[in-house]
Structures are given as C-alpha cells and as structure tokens.
PyMOL Python script that loads the backbone (N, CA, C, O; Angstrom):
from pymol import cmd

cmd.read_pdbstr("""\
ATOM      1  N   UNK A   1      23.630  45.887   2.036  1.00  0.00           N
ATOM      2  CA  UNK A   1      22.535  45.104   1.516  1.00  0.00           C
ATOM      3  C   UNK A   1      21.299  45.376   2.380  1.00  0.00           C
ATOM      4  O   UNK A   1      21.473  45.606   3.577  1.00  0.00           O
ATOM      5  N   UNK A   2      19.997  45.367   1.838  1.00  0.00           N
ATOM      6  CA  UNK A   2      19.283  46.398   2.114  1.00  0.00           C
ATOM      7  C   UNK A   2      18.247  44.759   2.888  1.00  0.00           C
ATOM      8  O   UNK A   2      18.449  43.694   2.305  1.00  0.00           O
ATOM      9  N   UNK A   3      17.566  44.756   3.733  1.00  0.00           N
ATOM     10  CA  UNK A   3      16.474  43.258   4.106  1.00  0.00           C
ATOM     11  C   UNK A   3      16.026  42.864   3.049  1.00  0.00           C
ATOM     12  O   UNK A   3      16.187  41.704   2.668  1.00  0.00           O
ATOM     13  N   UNK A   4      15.348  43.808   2.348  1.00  0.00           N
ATOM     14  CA  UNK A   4      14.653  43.089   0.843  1.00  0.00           C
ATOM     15  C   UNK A   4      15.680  42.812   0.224  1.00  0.00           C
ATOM     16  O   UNK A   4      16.274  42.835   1.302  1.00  0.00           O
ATOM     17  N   UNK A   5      16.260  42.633  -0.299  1.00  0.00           N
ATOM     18  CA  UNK A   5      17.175  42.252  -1.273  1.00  0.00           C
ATOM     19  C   UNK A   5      18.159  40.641  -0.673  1.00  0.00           C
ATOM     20  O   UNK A   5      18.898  39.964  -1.388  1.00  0.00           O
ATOM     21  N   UNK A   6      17.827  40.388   0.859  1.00  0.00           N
ATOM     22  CA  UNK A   6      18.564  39.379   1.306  1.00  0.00           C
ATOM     23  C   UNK A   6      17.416  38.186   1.205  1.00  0.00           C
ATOM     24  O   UNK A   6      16.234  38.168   1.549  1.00  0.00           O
ATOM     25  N   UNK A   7      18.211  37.272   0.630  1.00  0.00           N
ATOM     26  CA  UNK A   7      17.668  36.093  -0.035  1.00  0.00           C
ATOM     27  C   UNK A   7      16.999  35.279   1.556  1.00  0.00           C
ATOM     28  O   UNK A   7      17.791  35.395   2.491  1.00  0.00           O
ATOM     29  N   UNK A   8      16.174  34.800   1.771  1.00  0.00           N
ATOM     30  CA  UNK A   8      15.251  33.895   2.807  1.00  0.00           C
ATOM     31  C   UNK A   8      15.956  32.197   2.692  1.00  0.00           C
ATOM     32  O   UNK A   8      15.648  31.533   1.702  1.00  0.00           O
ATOM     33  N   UNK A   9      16.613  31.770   3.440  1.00  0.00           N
ATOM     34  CA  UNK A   9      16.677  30.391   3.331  1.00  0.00           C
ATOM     35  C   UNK A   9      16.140  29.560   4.328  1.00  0.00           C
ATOM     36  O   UNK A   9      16.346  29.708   5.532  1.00  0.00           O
ATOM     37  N   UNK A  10      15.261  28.448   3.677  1.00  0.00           N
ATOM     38  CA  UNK A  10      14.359  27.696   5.103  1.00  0.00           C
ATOM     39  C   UNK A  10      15.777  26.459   4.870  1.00  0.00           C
ATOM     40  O   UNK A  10      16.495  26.138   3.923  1.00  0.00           O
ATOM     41  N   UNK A  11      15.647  26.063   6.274  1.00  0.00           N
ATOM     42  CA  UNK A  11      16.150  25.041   6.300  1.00  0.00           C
ATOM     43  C   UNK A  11      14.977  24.360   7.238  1.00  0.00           C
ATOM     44  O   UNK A  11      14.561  24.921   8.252  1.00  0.00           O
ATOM     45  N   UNK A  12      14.441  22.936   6.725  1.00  0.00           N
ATOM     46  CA  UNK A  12      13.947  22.331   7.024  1.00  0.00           C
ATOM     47  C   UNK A  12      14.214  21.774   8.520  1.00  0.00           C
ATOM     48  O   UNK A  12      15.273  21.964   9.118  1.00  0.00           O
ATOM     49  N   UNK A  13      13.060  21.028   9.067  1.00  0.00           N
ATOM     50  CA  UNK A  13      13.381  20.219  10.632  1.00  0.00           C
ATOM     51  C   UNK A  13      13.843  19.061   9.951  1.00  0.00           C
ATOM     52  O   UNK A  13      13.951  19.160   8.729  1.00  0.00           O
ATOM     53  N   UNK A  14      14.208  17.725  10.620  1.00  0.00           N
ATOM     54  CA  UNK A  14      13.891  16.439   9.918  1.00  0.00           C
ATOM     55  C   UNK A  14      12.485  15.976   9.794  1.00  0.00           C
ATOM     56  O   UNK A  14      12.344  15.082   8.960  1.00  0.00           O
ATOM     57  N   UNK A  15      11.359  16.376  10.442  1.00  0.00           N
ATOM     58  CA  UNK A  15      10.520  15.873  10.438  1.00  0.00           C
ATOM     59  C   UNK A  15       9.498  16.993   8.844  1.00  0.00           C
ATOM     60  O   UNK A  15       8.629  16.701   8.023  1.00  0.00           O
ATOM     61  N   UNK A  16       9.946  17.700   9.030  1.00  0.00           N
ATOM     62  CA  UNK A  16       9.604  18.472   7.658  1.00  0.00           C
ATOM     63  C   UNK A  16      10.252  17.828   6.613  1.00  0.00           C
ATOM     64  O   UNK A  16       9.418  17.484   5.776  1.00  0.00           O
ATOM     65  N   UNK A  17      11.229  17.560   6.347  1.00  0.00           N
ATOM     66  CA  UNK A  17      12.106  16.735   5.441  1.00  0.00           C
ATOM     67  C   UNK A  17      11.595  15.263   4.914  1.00  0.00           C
ATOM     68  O   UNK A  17      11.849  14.867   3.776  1.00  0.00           O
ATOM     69  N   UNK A  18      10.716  14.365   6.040  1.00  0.00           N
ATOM     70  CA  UNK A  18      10.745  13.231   5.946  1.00  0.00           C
ATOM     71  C   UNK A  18       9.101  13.698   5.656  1.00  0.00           C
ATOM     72  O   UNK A  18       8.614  12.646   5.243  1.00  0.00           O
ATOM     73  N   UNK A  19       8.116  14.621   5.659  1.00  0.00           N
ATOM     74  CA  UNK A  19       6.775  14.271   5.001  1.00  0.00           C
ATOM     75  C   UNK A  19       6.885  15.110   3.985  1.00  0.00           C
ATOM     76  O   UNK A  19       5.909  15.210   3.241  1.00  0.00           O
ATOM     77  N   UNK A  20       8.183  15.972   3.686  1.00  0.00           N
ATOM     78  CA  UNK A  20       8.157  16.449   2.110  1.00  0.00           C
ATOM     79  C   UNK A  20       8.477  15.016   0.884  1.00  0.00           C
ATOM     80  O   UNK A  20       8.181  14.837  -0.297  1.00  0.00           O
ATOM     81  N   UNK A  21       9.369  14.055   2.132  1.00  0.00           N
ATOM     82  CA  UNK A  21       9.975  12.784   0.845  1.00  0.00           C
ATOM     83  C   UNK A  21       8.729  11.721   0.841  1.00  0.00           C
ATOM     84  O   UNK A  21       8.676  10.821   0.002  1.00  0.00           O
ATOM     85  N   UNK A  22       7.832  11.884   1.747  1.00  0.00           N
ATOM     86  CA  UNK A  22       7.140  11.413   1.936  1.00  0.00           C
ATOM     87  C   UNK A  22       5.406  11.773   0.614  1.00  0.00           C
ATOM     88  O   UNK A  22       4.680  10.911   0.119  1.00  0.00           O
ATOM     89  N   UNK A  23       5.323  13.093   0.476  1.00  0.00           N
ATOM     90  CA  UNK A  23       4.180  14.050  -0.350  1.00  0.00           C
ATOM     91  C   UNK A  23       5.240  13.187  -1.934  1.00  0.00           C
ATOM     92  O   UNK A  23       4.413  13.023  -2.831  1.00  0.00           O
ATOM     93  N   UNK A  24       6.037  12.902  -2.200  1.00  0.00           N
ATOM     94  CA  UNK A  24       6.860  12.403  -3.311  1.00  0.00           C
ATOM     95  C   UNK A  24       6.009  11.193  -4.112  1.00  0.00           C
ATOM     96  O   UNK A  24       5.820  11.146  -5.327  1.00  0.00           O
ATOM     97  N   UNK A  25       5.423   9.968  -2.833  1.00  0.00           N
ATOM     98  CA  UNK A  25       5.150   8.991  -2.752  1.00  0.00           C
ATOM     99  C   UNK A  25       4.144   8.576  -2.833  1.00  0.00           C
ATOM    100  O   UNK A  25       3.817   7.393  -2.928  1.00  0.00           O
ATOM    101  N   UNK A  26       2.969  10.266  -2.786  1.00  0.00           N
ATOM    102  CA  UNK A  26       1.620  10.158  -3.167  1.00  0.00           C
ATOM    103  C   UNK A  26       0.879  10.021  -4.333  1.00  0.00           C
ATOM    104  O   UNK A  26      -0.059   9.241  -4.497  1.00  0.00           O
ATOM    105  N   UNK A  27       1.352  10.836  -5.165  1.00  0.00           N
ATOM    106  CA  UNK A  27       0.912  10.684  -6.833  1.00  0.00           C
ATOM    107  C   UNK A  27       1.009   9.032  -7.632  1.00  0.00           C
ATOM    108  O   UNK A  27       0.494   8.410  -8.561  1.00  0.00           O
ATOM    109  N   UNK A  28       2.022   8.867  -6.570  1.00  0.00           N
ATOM    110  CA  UNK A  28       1.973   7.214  -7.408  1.00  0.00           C
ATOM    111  C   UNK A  28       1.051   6.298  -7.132  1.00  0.00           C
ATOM    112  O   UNK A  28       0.527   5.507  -7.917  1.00  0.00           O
ATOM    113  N   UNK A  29       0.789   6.485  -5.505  1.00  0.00           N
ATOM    114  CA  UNK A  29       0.033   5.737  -4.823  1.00  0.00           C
ATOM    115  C   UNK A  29      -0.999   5.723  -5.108  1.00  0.00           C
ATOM    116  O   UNK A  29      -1.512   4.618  -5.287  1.00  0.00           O
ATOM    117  N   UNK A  30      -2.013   7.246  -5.335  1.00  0.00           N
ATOM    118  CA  UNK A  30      -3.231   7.644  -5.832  1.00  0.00           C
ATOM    119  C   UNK A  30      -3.410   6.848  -7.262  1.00  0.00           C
ATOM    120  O   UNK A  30      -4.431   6.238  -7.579  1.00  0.00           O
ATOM    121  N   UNK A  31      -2.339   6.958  -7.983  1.00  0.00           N
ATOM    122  CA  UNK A  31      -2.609   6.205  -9.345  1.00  0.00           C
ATOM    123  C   UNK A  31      -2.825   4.602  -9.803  1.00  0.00           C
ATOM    124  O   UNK A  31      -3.554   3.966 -10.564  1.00  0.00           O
ATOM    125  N   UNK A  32      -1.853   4.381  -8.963  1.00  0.00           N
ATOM    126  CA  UNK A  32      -1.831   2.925  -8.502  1.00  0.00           C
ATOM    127  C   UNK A  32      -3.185   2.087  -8.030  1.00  0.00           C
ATOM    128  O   UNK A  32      -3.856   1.091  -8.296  1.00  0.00           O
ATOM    129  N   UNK A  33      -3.069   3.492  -6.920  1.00  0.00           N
ATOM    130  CA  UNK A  33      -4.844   2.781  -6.181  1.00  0.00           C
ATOM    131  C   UNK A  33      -6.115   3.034  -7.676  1.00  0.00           C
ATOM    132  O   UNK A  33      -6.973   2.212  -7.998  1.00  0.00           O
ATOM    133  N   UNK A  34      -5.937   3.978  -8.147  1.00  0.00           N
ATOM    134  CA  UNK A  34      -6.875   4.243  -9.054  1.00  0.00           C
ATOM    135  C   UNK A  34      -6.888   3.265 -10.051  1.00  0.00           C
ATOM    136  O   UNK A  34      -7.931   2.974 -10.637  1.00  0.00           O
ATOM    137  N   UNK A  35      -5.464   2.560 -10.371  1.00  0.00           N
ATOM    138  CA  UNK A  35      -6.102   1.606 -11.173  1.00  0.00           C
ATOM    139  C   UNK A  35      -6.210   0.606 -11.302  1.00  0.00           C
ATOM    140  O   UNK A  35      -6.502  -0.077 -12.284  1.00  0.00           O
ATOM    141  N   UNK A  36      -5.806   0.208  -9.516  1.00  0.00           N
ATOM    142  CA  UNK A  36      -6.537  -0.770  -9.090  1.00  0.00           C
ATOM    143  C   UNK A  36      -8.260  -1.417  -8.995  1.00  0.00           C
ATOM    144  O   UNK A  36      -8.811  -2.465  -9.331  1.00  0.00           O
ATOM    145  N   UNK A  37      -8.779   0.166  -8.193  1.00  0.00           N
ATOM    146  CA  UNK A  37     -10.032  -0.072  -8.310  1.00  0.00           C
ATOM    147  C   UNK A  37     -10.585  -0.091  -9.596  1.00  0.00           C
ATOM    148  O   UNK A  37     -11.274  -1.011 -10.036  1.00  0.00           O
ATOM    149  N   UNK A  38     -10.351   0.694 -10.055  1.00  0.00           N
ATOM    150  CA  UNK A  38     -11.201   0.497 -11.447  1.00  0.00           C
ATOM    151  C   UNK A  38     -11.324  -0.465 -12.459  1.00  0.00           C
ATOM    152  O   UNK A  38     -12.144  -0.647 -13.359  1.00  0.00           O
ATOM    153  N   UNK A  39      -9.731  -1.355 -11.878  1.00  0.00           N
ATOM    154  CA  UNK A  39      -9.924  -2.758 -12.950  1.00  0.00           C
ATOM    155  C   UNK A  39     -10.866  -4.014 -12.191  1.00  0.00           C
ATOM    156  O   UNK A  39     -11.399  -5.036 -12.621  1.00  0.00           O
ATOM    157  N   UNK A  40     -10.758  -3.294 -10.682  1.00  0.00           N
ATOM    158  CA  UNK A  40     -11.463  -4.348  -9.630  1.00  0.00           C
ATOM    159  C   UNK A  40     -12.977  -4.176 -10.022  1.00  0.00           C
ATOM    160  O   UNK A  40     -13.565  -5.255 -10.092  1.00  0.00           O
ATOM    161  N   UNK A  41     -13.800  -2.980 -10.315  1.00  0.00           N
ATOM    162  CA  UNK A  41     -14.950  -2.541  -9.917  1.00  0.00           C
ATOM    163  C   UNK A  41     -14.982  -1.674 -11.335  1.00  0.00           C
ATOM    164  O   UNK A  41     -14.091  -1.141 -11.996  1.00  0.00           O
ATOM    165  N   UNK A  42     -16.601  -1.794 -11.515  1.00  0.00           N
ATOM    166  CA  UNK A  42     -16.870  -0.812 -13.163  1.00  0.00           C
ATOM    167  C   UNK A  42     -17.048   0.761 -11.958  1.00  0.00           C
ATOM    168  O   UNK A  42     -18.092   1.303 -11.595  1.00  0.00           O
ATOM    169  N   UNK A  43     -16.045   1.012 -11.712  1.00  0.00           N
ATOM    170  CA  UNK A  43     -16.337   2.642 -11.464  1.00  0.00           C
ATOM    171  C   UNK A  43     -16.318   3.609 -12.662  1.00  0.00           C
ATOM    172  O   UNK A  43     -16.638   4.784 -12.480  1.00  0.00           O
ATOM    173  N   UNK A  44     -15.923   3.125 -13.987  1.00  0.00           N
ATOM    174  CA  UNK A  44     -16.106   4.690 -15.104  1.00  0.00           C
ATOM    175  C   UNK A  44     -14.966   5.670 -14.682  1.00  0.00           C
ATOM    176  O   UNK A  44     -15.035   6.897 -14.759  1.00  0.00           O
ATOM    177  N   UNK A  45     -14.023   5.021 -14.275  1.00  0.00           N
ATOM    178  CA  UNK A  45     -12.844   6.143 -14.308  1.00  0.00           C
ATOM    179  C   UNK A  45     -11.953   5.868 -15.785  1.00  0.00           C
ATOM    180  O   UNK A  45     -11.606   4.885 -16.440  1.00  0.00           O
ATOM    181  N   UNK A  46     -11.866   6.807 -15.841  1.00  0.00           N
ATOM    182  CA  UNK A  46     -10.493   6.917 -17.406  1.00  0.00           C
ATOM    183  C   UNK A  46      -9.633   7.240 -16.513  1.00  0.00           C
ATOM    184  O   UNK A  46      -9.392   8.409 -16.210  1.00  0.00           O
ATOM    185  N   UNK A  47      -9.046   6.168 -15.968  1.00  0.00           N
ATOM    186  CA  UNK A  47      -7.955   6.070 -15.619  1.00  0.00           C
ATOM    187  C   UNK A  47      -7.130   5.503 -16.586  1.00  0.00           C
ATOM    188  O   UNK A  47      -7.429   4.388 -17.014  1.00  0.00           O
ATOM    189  N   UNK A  48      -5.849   6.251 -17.129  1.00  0.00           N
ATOM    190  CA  UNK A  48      -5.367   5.576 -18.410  1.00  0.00           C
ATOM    191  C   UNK A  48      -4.140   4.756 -17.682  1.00  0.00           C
ATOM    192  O   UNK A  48      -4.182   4.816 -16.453  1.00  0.00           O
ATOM    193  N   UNK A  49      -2.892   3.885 -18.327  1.00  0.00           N
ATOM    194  CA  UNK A  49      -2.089   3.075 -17.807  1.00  0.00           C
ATOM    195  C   UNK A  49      -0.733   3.862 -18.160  1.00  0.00           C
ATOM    196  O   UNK A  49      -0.677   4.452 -19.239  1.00  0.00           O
ATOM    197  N   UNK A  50       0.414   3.890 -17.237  1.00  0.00           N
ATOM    198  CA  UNK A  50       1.132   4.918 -18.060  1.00  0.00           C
ATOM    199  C   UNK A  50       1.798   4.168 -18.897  1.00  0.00           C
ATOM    200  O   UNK A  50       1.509   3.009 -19.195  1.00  0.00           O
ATOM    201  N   UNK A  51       3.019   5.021 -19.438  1.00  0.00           N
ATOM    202  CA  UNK A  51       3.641   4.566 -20.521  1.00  0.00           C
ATOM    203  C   UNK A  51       4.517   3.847 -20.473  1.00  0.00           C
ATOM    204  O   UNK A  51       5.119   4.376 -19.538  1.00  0.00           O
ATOM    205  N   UNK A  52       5.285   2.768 -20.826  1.00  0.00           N
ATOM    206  CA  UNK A  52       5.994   1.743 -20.358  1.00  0.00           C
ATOM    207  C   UNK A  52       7.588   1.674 -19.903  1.00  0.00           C
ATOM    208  O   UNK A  52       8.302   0.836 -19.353  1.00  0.00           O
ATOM    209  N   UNK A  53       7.796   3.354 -20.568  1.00  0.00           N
ATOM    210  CA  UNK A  53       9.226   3.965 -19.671  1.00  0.00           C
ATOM    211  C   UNK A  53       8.946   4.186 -18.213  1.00  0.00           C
ATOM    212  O   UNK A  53       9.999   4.210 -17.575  1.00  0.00           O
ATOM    213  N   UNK A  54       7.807   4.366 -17.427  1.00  0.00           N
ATOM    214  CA  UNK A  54       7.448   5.206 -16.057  1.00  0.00           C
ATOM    215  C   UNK A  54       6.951   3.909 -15.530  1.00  0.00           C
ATOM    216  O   UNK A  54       6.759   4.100 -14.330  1.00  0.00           O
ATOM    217  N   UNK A  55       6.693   2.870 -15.789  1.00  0.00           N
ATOM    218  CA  UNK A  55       5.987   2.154 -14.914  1.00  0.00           C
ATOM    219  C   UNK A  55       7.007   1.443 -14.284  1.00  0.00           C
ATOM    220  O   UNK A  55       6.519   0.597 -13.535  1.00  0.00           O
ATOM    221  N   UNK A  56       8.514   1.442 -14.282  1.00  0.00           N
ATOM    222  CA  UNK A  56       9.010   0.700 -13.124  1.00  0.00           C
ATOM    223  C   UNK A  56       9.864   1.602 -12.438  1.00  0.00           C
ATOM    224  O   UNK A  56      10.802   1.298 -11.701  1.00  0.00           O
ATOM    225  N   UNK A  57       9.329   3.104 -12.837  1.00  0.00           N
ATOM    226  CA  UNK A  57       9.677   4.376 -11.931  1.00  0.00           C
ATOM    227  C   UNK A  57       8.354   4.268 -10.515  1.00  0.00           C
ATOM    228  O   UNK A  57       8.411   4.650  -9.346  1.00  0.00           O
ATOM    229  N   UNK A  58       7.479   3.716 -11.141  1.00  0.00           N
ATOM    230  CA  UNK A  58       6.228   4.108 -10.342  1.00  0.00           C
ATOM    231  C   UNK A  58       6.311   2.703  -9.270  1.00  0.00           C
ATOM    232  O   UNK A  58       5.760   2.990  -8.207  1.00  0.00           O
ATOM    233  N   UNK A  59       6.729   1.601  -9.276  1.00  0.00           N
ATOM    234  CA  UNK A  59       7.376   1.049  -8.803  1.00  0.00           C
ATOM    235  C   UNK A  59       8.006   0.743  -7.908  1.00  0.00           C
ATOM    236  O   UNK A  59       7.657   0.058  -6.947  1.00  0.00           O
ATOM    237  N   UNK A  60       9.271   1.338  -8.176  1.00  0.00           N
ATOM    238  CA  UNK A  60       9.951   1.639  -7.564  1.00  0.00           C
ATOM    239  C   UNK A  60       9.727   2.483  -6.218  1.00  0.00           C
ATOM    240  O   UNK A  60      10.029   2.226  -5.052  1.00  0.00           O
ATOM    241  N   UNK A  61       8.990   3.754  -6.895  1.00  0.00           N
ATOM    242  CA  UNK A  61       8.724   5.227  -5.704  1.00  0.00           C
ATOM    243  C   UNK A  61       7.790   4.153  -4.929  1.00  0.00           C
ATOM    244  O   UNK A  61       8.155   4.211  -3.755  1.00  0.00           O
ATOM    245  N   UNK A  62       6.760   3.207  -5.053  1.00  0.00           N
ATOM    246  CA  UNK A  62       5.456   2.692  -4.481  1.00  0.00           C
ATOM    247  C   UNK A  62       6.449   2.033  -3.457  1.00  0.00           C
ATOM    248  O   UNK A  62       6.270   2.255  -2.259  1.00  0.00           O
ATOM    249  N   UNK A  63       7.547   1.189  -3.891  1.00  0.00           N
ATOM    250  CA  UNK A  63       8.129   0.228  -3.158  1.00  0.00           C
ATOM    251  C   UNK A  63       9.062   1.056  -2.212  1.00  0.00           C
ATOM    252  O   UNK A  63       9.276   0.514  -1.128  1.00  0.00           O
ATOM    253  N   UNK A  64       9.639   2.234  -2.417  1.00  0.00           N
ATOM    254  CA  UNK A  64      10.599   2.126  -1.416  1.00  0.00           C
ATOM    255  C   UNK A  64       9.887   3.443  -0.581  1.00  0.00           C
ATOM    256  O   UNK A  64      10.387   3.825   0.477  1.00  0.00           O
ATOM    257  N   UNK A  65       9.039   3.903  -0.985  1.00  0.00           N
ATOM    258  CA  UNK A  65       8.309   4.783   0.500  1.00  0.00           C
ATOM    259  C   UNK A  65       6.948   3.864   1.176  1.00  0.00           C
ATOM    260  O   UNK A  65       6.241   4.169   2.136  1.00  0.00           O
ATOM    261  N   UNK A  66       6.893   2.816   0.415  1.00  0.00           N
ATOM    262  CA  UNK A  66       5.393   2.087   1.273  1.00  0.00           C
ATOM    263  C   UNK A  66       5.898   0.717   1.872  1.00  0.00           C
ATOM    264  O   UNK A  66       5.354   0.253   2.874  1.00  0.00           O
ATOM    265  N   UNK A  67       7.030   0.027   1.197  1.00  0.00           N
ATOM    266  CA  UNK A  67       7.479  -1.150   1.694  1.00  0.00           C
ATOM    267  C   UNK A  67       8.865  -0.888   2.712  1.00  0.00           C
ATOM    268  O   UNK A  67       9.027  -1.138   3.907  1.00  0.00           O
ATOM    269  N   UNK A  68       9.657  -0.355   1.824  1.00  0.00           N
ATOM    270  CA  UNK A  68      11.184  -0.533   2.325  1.00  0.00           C
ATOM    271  C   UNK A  68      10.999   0.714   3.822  1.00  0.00           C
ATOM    272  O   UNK A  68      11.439   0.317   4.901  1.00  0.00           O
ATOM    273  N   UNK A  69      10.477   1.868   3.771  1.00  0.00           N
ATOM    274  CA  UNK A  69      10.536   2.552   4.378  1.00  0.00           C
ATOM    275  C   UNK A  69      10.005   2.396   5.993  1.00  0.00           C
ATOM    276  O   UNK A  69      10.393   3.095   6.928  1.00  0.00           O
ATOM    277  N   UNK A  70       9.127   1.416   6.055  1.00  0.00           N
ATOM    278  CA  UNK A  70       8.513   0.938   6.973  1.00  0.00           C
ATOM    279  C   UNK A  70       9.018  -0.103   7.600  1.00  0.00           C
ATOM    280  O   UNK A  70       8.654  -0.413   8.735  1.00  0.00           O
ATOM    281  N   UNK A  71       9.849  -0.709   6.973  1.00  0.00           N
ATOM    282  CA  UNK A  71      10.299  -1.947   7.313  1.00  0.00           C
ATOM    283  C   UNK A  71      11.770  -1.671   7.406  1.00  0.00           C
ATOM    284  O   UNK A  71      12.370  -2.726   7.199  1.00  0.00           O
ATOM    285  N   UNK A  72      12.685  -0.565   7.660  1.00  0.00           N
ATOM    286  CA  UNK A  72      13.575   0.093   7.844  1.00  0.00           C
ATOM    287  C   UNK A  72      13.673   0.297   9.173  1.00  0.00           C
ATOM    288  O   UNK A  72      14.397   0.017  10.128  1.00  0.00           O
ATOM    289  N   UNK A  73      12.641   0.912   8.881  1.00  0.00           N
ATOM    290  CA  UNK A  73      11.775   2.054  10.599  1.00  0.00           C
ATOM    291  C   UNK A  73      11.430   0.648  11.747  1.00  0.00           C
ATOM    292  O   UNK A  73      11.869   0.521  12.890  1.00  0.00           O
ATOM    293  N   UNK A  74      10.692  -0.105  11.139  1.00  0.00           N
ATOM    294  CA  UNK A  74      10.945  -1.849  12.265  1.00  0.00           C
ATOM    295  C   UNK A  74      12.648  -2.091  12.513  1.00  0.00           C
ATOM    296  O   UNK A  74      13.114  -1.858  13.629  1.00  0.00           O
ATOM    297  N   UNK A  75      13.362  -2.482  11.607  1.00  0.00           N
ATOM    298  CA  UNK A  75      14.761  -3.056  11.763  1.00  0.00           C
ATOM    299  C   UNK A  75      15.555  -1.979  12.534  1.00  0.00           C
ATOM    300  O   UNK A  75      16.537  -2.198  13.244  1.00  0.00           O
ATOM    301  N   UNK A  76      15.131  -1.095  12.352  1.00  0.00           N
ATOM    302  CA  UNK A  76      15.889   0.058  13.007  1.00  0.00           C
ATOM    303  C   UNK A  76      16.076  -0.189  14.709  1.00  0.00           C
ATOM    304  O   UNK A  76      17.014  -0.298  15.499  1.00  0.00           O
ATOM    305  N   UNK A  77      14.287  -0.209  14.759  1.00  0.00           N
ATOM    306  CA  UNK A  77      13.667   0.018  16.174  1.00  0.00           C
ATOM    307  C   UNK A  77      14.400  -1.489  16.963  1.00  0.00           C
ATOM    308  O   UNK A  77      14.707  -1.465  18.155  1.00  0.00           O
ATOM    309  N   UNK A  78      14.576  -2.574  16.206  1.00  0.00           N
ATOM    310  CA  UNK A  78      14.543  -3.730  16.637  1.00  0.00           C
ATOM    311  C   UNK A  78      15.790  -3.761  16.804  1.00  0.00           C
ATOM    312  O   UNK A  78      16.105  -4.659  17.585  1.00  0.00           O
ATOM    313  N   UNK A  79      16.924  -2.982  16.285  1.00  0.00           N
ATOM    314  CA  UNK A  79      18.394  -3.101  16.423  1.00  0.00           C
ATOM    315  C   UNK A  79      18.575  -2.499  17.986  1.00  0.00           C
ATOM    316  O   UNK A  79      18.900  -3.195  18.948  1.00  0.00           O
ATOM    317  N   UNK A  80      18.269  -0.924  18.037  1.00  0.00           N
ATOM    318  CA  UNK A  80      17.793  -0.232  18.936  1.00  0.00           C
ATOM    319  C   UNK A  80      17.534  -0.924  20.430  1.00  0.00           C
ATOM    320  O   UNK A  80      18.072  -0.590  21.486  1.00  0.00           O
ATOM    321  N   UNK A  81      16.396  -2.159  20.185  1.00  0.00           N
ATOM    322  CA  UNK A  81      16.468  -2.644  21.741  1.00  0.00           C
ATOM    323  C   UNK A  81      17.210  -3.886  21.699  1.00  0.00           C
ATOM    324  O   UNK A  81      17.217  -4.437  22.799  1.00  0.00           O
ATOM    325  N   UNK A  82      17.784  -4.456  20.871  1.00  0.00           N
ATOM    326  CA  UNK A  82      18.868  -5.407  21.331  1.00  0.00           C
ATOM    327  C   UNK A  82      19.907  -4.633  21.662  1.00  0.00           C
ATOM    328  O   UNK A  82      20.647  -5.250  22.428  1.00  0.00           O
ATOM    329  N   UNK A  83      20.246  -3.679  21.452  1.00  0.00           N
ATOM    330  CA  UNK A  83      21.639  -3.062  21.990  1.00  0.00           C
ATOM    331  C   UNK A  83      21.667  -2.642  23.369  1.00  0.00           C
ATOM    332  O   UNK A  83      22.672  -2.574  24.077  1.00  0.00           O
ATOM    333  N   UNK A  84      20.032  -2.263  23.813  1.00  0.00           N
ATOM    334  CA  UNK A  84      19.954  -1.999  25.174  1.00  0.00           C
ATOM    335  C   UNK A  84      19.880  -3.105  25.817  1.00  0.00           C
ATOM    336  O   UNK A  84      20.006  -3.052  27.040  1.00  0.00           O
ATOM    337  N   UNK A  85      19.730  -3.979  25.376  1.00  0.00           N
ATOM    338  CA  UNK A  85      19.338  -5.356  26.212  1.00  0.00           C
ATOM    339  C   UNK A  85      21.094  -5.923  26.505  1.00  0.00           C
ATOM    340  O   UNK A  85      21.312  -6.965  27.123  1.00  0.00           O
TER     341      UNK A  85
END
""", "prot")
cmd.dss("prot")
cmd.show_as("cartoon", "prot")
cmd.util.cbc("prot")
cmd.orient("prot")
C-alpha cells in the first residue's frame, strides 16, 4: 500500500472533542438570540419561527450545552473538593 492510498485518521484531543460538541450548540443559540431580539426591539430581521417538529429539538440542544453543561462542570468541581477535604 502505497502513502497515498492510506486513509488519514484524526483522532481528536478531549479538548478538541468538547468545542466540536460545543460548535453543535451554536446555530441554536444564534437563532434563539435572534428571535429574541427582534421580538424585544423593531430590528427588521425576518427572522422566521421554526417549525413546530424542531422547536423542542432547539430546546433541548439550548438546554443541555448552556444549562446542564455548566452546571455539571460546578457539581463536578464541588464533588472533587469534598473528597479532598
């Protein structure tokens, strides 16, 4: 087997891993925020609303990389120094 012909496999760090699951969590957020402001403020965005199958997908992704994920990363840390203590 010749170099060209051998297939390239990345294997990720964890920290590559966790802002690829992380880039997941943006499109929703951007949309979310977008239509927030625009119902807050006459900005003139056509921002449209999605369709009523995706909105407790969008949800969901908002809630568990902006809420749960953070508050994981606390309980974690907080388990962490009671065990040293």
């Amino acid at each position: 087997m010749t170099s060209s012909s051998r297939l390239a496999v990345y294997v990720p760090t964890r920290g590559a891993v966790s802002r690829s699951l992380y880039g997941i969590g943006i499109p929703p957020a951007i949309h979310w925020g977008a239509m927030c402001l625009s119902a807050t403020f006459d900005l003139g965005w056509p921002v449209k609303d999605l369709p009523a199958a995706y909105v407790p997908i969008e949800a969901t992704i908002l809630t568990a990389f902006f809420v749960s994920s953070p508050l994981t990363t606390l309980a974690r840390a907080g388990a962490a120094r009671l065990l040293k203590a």
